[in-house]
Biopython code that builds the backbone (N, CA, C, O; Angstrom):
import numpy as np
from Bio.PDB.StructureBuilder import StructureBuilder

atoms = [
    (1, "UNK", "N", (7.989, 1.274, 27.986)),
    (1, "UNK", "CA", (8.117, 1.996, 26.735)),
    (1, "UNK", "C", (9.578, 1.972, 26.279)),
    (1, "UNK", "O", (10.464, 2.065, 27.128)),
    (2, "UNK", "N", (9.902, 1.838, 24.842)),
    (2, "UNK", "CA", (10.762, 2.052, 24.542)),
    (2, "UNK", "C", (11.992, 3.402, 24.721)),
    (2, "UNK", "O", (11.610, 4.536, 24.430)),
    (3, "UNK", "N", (13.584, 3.176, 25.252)),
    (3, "UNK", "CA", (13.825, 4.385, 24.956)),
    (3, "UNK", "C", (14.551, 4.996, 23.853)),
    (3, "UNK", "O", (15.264, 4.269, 23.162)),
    (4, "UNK", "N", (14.459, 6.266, 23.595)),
    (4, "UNK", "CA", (15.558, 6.702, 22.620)),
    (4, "UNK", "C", (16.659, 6.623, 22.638)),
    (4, "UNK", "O", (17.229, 6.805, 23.714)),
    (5, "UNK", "N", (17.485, 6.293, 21.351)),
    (5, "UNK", "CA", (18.618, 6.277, 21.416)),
    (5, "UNK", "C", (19.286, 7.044, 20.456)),
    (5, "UNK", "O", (18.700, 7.519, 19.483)),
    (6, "UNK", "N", (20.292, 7.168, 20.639)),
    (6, "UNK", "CA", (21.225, 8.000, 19.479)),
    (6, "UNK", "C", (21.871, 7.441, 18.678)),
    (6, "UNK", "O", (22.258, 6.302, 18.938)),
    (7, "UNK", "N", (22.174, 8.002, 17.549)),
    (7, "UNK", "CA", (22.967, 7.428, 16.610)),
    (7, "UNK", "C", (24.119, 7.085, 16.838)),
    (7, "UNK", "O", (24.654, 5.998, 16.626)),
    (8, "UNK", "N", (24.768, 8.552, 17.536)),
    (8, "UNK", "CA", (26.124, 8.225, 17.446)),
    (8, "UNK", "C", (26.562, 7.157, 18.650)),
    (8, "UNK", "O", (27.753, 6.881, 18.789)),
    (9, "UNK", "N", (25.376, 6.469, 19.659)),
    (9, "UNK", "CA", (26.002, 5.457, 20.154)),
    (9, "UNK", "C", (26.314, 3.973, 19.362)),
    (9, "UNK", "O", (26.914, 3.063, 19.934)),
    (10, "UNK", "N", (25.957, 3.900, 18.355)),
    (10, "UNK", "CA", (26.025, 2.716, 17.384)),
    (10, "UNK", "C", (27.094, 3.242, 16.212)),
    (10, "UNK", "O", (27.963, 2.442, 15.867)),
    (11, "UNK", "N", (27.069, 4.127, 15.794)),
    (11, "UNK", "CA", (28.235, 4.473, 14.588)),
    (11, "UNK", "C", (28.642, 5.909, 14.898)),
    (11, "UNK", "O", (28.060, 6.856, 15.427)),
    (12, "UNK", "N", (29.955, 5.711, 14.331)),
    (12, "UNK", "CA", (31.072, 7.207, 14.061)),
    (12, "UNK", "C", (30.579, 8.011, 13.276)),
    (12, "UNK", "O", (30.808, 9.218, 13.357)),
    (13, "UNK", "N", (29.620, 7.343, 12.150)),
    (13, "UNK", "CA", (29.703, 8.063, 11.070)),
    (13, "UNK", "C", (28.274, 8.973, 11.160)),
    (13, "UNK", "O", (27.543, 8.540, 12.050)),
    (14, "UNK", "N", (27.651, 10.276, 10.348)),
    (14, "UNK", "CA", (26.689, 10.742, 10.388)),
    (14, "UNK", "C", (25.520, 10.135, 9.949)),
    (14, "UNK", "O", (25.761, 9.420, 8.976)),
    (15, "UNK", "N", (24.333, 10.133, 10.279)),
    (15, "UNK", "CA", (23.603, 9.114, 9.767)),
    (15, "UNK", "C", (22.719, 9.775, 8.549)),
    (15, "UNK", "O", (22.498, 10.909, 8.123)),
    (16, "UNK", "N", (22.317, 8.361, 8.213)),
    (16, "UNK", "CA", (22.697, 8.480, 6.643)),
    (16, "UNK", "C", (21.615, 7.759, 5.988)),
    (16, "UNK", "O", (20.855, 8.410, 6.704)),
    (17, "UNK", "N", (20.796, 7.005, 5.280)),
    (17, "UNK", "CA", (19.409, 6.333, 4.599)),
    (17, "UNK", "C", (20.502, 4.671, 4.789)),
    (17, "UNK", "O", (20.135, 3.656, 5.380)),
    (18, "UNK", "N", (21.989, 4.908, 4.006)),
    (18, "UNK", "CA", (22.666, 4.041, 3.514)),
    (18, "UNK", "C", (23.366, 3.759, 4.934)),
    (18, "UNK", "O", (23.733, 2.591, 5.061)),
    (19, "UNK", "N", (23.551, 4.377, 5.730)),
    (19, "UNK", "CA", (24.277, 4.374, 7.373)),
    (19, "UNK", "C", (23.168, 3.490, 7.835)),
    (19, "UNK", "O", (23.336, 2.279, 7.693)),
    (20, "UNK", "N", (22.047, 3.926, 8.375)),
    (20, "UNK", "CA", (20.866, 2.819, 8.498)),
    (20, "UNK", "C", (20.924, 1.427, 7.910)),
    (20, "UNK", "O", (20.824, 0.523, 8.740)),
    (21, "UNK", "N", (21.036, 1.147, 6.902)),
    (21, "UNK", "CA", (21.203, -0.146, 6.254)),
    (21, "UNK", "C", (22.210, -0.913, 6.692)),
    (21, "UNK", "O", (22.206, -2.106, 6.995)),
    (22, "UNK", "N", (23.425, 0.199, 6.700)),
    (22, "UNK", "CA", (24.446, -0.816, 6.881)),
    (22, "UNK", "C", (24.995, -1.742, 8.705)),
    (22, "UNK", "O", (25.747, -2.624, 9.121)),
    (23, "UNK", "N", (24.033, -0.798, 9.170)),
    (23, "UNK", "CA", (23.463, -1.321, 10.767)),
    (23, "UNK", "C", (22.416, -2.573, 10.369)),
    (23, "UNK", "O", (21.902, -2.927, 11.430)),
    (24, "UNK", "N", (22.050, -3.146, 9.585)),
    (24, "UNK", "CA", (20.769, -4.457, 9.691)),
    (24, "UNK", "C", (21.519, -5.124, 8.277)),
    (24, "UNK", "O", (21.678, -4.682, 7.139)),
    (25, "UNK", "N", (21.894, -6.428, 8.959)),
    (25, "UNK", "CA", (22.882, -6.940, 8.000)),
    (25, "UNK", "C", (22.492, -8.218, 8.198)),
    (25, "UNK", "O", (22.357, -8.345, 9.415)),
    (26, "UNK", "N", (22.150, -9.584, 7.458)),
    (26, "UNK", "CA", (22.116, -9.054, 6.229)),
    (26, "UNK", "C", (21.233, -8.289, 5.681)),
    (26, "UNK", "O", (20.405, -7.973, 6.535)),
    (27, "UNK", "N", (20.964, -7.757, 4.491)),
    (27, "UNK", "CA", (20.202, -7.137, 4.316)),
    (27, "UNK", "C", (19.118, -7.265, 3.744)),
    (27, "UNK", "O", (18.335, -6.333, 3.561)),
    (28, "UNK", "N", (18.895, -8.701, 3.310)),
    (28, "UNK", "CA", (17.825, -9.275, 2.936)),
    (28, "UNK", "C", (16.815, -9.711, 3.893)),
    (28, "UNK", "O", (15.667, -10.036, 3.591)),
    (29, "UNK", "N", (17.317, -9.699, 5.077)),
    (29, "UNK", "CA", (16.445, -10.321, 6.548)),
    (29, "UNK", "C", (15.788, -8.827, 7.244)),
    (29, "UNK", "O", (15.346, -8.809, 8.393)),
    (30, "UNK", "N", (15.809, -7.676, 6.397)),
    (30, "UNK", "CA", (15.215, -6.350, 6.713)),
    (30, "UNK", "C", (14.179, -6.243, 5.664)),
    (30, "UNK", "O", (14.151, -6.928, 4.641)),
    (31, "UNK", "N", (13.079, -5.061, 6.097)),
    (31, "UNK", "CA", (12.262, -4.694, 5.189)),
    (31, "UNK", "C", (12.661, -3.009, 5.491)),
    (31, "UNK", "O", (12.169, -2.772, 6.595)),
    (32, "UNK", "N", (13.201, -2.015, 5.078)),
    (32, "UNK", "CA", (13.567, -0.326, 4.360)),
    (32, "UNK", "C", (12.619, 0.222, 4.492)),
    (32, "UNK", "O", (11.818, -0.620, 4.897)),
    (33, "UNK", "N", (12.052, 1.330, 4.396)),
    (33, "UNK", "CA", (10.894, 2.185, 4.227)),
    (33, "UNK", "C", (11.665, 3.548, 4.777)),
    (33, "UNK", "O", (11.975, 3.796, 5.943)),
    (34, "UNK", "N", (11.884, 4.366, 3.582)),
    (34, "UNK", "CA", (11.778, 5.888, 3.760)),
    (34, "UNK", "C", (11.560, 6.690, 3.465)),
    (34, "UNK", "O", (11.449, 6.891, 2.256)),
    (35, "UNK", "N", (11.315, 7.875, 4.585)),
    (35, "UNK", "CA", (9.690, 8.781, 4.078)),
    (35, "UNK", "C", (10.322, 10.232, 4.456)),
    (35, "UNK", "O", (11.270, 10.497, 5.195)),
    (36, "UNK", "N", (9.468, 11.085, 3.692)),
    (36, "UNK", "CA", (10.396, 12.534, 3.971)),
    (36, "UNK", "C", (8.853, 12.943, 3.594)),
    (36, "UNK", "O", (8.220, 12.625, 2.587)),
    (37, "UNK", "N", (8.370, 13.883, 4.901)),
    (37, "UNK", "CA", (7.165, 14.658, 5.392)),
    (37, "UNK", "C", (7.525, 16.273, 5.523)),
    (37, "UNK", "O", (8.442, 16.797, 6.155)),
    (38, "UNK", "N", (6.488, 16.885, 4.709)),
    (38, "UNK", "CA", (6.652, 18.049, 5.515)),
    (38, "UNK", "C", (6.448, 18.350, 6.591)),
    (38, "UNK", "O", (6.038, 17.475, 7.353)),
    (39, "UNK", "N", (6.751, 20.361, 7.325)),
    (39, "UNK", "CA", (6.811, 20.141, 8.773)),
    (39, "UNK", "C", (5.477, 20.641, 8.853)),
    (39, "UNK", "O", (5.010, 20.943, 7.755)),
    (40, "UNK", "N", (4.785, 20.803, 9.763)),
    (40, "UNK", "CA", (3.608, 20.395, 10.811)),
    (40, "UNK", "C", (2.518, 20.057, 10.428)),
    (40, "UNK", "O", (1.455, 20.663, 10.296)),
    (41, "UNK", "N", (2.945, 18.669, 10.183)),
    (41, "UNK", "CA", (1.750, 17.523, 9.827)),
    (41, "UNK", "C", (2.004, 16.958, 10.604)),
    (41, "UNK", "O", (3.038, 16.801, 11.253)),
    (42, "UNK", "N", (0.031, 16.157, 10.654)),
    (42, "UNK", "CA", (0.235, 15.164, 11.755)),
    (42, "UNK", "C", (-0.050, 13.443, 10.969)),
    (42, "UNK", "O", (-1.192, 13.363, 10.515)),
    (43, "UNK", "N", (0.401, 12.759, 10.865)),
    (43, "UNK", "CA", (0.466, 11.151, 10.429)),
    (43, "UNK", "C", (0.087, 10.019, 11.055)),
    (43, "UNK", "O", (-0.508, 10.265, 12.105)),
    (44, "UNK", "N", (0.174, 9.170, 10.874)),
    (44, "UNK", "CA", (0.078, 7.697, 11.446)),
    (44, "UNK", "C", (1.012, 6.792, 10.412)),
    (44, "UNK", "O", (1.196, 6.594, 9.211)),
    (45, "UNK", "N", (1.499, 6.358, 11.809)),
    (45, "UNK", "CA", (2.567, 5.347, 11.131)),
    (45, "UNK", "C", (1.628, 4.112, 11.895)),
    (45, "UNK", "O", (0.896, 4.066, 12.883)),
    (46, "UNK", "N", (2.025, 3.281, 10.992)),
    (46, "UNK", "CA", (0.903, 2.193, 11.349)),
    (46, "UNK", "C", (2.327, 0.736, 11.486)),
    (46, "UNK", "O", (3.485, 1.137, 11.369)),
    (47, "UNK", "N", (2.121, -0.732, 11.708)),
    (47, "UNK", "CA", (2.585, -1.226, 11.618)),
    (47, "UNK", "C", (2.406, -2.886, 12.703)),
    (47, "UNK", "O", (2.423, -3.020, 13.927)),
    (48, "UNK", "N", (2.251, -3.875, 11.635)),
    (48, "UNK", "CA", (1.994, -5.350, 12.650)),
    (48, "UNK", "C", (2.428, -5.849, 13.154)),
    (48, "UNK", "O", (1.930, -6.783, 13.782)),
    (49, "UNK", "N", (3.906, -5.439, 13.180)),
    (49, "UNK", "CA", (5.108, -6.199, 13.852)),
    (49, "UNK", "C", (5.792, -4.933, 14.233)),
    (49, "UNK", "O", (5.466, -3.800, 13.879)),
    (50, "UNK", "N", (6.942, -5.331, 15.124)),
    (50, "UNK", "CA", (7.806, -4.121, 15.801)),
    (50, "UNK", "C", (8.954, -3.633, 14.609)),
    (50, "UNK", "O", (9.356, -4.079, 13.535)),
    (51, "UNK", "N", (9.155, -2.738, 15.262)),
    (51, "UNK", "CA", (10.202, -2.139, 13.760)),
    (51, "UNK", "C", (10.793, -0.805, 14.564)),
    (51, "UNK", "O", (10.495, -0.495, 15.718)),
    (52, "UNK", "N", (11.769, -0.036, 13.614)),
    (52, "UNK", "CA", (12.498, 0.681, 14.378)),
    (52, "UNK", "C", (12.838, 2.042, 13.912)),
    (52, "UNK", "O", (13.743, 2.088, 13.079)),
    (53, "UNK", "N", (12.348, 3.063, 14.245)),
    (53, "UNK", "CA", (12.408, 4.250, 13.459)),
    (53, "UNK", "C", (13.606, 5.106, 13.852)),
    (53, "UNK", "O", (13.804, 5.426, 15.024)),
    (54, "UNK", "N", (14.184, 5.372, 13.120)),
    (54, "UNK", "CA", (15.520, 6.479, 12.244)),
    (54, "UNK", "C", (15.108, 7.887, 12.009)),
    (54, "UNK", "O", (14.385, 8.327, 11.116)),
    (55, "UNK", "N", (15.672, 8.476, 12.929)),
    (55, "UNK", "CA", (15.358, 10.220, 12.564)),
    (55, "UNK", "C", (16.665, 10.884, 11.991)),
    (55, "UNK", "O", (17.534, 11.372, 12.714)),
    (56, "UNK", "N", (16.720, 10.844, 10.409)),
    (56, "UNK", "CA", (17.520, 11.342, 9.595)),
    (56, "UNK", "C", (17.679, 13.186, 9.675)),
    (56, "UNK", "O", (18.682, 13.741, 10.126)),
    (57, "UNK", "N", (16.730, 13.756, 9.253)),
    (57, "UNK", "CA", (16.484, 15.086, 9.444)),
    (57, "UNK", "C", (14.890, 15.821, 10.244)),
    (57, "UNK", "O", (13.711, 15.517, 10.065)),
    (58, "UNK", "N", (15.373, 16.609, 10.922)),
    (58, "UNK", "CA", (13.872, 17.125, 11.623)),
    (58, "UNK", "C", (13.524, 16.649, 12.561)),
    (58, "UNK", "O", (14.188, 15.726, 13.034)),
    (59, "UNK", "N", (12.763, 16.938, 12.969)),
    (59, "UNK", "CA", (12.191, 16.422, 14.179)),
    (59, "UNK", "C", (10.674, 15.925, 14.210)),
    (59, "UNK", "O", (9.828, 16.305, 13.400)),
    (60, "UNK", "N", (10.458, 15.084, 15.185)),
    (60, "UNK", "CA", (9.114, 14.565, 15.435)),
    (60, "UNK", "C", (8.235, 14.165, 17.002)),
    (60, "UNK", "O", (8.825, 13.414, 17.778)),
    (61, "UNK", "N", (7.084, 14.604, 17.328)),
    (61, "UNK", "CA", (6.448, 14.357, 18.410)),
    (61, "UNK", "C", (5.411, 13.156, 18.089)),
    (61, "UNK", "O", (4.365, 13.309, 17.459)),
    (62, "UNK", "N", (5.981, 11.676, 18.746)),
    (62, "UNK", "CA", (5.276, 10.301, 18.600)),
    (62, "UNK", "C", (4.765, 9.963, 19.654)),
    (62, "UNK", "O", (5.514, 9.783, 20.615)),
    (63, "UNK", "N", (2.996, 9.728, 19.835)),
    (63, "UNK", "CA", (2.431, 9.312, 20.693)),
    (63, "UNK", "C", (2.149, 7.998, 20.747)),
    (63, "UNK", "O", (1.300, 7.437, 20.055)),
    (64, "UNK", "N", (3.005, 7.377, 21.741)),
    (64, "UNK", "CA", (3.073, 6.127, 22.530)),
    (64, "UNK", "C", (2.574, 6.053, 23.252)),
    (64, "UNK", "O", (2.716, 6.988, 24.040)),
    (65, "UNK", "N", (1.525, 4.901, 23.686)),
    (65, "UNK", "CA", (0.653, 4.511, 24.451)),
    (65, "UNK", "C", (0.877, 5.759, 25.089)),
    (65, "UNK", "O", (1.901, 5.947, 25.746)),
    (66, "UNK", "N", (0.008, 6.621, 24.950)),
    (66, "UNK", "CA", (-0.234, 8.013, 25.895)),
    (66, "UNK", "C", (0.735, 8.896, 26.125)),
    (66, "UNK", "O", (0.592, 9.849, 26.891)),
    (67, "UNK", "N", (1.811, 8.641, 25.468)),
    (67, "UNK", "CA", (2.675, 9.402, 25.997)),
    (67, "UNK", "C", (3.686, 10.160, 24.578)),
    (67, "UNK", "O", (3.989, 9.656, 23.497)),
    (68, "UNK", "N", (3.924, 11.184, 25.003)),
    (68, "UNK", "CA", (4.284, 11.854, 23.859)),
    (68, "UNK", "C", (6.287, 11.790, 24.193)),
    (68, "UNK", "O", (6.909, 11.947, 25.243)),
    (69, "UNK", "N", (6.703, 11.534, 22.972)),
    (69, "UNK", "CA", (8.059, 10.838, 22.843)),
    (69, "UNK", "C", (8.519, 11.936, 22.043)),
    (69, "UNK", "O", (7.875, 12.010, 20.996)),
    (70, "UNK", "N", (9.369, 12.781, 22.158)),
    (70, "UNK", "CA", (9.966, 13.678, 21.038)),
    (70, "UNK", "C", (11.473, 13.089, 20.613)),
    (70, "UNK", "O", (12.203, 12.616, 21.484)),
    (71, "UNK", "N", (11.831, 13.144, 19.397)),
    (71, "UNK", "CA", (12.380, 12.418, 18.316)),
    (71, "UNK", "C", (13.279, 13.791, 17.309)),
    (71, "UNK", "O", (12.848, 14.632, 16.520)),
    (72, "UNK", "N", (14.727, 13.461, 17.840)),
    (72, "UNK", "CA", (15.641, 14.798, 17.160)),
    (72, "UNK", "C", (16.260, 14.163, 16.240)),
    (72, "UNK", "O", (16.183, 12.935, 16.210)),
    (73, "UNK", "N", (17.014, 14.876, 15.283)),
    (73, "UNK", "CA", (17.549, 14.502, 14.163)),
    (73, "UNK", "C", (18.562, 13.277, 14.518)),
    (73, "UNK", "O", (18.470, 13.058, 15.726)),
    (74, "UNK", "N", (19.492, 12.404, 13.898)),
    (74, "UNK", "CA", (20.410, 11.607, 15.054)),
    (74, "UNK", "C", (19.288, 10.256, 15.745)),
    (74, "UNK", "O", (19.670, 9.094, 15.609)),
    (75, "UNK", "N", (18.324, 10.458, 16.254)),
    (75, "UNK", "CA", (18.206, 9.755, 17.254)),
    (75, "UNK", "C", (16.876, 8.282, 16.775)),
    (75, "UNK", "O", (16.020, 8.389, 15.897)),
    (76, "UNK", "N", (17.064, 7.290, 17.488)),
    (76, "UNK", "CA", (16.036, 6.269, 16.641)),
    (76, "UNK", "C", (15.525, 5.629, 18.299)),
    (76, "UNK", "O", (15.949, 5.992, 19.395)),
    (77, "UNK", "N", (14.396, 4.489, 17.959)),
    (77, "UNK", "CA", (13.001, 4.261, 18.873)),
    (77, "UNK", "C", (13.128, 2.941, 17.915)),
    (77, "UNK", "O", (13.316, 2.855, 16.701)),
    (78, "UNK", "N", (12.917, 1.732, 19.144)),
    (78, "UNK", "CA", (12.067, 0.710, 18.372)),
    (78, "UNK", "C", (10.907, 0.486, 19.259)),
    (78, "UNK", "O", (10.799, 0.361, 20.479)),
    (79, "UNK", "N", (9.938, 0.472, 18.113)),
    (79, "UNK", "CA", (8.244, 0.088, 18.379)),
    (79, "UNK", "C", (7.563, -0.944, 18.358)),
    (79, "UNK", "O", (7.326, -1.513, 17.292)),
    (80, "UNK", "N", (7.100, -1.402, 19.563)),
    (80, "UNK", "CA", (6.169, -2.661, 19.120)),
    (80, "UNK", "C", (4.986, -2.134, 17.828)),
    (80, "UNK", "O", (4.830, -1.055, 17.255)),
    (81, "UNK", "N", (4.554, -2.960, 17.763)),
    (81, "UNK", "CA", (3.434, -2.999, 16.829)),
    (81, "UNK", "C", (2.170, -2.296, 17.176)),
    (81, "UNK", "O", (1.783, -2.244, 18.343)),
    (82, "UNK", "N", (1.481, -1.725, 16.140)),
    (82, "UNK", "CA", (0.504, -0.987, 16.575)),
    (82, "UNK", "C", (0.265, 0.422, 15.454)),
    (82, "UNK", "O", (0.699, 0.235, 14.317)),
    (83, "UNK", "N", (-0.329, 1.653, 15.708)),
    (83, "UNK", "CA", (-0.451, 2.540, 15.016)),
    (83, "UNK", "C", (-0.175, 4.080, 16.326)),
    (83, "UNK", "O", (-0.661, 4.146, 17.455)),
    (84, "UNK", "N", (0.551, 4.905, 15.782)),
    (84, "UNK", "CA", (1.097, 5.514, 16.275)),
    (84, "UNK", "C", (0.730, 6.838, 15.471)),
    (84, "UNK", "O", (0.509, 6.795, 14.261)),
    (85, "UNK", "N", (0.689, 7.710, 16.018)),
    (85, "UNK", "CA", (0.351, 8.997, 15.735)),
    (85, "UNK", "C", (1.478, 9.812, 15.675)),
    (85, "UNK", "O", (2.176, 9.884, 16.686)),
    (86, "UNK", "N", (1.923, 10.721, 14.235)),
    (86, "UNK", "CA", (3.493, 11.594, 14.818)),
    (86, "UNK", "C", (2.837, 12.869, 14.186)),
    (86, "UNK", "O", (2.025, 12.871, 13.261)),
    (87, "UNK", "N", (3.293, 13.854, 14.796)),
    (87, "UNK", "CA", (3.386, 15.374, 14.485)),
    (87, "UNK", "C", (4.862, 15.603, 14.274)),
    (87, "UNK", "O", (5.816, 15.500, 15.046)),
    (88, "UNK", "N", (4.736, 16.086, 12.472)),
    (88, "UNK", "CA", (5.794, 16.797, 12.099)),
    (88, "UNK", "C", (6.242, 18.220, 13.084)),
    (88, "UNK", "O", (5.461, 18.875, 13.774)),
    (89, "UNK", "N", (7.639, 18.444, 12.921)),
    (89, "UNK", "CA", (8.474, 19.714, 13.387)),
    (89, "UNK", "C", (8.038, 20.718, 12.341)),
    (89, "UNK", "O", (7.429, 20.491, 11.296)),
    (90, "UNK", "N", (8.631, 22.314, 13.007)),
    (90, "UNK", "CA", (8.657, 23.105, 11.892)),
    (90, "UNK", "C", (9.586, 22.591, 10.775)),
    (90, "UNK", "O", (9.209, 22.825, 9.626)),
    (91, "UNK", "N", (10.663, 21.971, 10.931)),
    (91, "UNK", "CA", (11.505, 22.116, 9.617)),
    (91, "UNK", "C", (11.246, 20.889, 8.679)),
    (91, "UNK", "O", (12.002, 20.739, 7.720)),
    (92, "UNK", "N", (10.410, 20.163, 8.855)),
    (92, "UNK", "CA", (9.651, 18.957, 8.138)),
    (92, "UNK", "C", (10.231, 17.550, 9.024)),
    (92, "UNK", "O", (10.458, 17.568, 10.234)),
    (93, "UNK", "N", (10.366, 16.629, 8.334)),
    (93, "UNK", "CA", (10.704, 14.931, 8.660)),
    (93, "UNK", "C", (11.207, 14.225, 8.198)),
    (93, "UNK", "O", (10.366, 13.696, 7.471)),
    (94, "UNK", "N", (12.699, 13.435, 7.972)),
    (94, "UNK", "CA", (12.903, 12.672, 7.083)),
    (94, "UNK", "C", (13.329, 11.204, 7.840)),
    (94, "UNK", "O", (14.526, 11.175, 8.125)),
    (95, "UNK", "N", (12.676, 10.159, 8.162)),
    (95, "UNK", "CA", (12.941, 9.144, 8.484)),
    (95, "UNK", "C", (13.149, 7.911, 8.134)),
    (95, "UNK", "O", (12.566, 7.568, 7.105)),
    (96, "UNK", "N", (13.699, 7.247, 8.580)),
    (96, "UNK", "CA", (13.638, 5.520, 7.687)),
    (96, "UNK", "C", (13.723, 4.436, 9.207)),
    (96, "UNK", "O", (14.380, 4.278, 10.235)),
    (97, "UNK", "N", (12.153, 3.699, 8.202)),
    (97, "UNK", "CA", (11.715, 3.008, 9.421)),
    (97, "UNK", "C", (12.356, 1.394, 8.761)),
    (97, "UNK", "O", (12.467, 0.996, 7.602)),
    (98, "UNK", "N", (12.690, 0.750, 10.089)),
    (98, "UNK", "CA", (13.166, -0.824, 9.450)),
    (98, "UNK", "C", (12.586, -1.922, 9.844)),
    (98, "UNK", "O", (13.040, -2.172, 10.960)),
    (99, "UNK", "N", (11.785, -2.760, 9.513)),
    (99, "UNK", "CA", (11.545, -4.115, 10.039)),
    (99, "UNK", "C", (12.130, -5.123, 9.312)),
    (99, "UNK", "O", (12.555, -5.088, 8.157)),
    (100, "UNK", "N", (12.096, -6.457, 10.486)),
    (100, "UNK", "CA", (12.994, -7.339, 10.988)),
    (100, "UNK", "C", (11.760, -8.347, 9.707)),
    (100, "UNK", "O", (10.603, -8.696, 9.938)),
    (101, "UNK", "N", (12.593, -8.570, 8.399)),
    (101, "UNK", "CA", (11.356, -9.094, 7.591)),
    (101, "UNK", "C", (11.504, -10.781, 7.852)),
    (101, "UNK", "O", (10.800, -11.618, 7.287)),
    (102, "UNK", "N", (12.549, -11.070, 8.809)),
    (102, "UNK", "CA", (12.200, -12.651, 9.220)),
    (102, "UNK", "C", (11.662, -12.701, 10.400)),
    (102, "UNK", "O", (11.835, -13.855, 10.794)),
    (103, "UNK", "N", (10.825, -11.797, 11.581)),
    (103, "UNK", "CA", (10.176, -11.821, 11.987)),
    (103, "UNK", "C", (8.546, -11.596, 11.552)),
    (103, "UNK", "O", (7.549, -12.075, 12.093)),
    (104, "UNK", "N", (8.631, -10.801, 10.521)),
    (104, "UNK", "CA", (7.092, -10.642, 9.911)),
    (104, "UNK", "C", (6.789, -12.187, 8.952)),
    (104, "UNK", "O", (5.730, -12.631, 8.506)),
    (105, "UNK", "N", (7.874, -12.607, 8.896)),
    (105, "UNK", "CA", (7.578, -13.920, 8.031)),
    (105, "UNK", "C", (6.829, -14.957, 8.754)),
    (105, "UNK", "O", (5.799, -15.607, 8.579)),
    (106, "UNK", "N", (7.950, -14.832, 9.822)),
    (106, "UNK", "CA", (7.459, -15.902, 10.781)),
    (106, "UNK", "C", (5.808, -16.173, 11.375)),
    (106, "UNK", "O", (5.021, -17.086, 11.626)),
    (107, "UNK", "N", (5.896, -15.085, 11.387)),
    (107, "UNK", "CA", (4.435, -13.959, 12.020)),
    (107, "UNK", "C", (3.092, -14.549, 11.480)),
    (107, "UNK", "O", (2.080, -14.853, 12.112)),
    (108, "UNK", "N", (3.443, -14.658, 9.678)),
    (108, "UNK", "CA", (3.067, -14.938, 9.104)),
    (108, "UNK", "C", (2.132, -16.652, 9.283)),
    (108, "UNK", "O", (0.960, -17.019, 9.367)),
    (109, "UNK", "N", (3.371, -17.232, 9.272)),
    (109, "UNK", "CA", (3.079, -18.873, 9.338)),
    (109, "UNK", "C", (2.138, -19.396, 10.295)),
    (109, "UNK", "O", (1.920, -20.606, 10.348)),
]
sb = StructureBuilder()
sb.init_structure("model")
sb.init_model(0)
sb.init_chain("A")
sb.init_seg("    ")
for serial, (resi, resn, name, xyz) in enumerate(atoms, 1):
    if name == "N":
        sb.init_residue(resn, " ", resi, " ")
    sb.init_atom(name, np.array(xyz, "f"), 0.0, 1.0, " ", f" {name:<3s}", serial, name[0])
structure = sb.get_structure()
């Protein structure tokens, strides 16, 4: 399983929608997606290729192959592919998920 990591081991700066981006360079070889949930909902993040989720604000509980992964503000997860189940925090969710869009290309062919 994947582990968590933190932000601040990759940048100084606070993270940010635009802090995210500027970590996947160039930026045309990414695909963006960001989502701001209220808190205690439960979702599915779905997805065919691996990609890498960004916890901007709030928190989240993501069930990975059986196992429940909790996810603090600061901190990001990359996921293989698949559909994933998350339960919003009390204070809602704001994340930005990224895939590698020259791997989904490829994927493609």
């Amino acid at each position: 399983m994947s582990q968590i990591q933190s932000w601040s081991d990759i940048s100084d700066t606070s993270i940010s929608d635009v802090g995210v981006r500027q970590q996947h360079r160039p930026s045309e070889n990414f695909k963006f997606y960001s989502n701001t949930y209220e808190a205690n909902q439960s979702l599915t993040i779905k997805a065919s290729h691996g990609f890498r989720v960004y916890v901007l604000t709030g928190s989240c509980a993501l069930n990975v192959n059986g196992q429940v992964v909790e996810l603090e503000a600061e901190q990001f997860i990359q996921l293989k592919d698949g559909s994933y189940t998350c339960d919003t925090g009390s204070e809602g969710l704001s994340i930005v998920k990224v895939f590698n869009a020259a791997k989904s290309t490829a994927a493609k062919k």
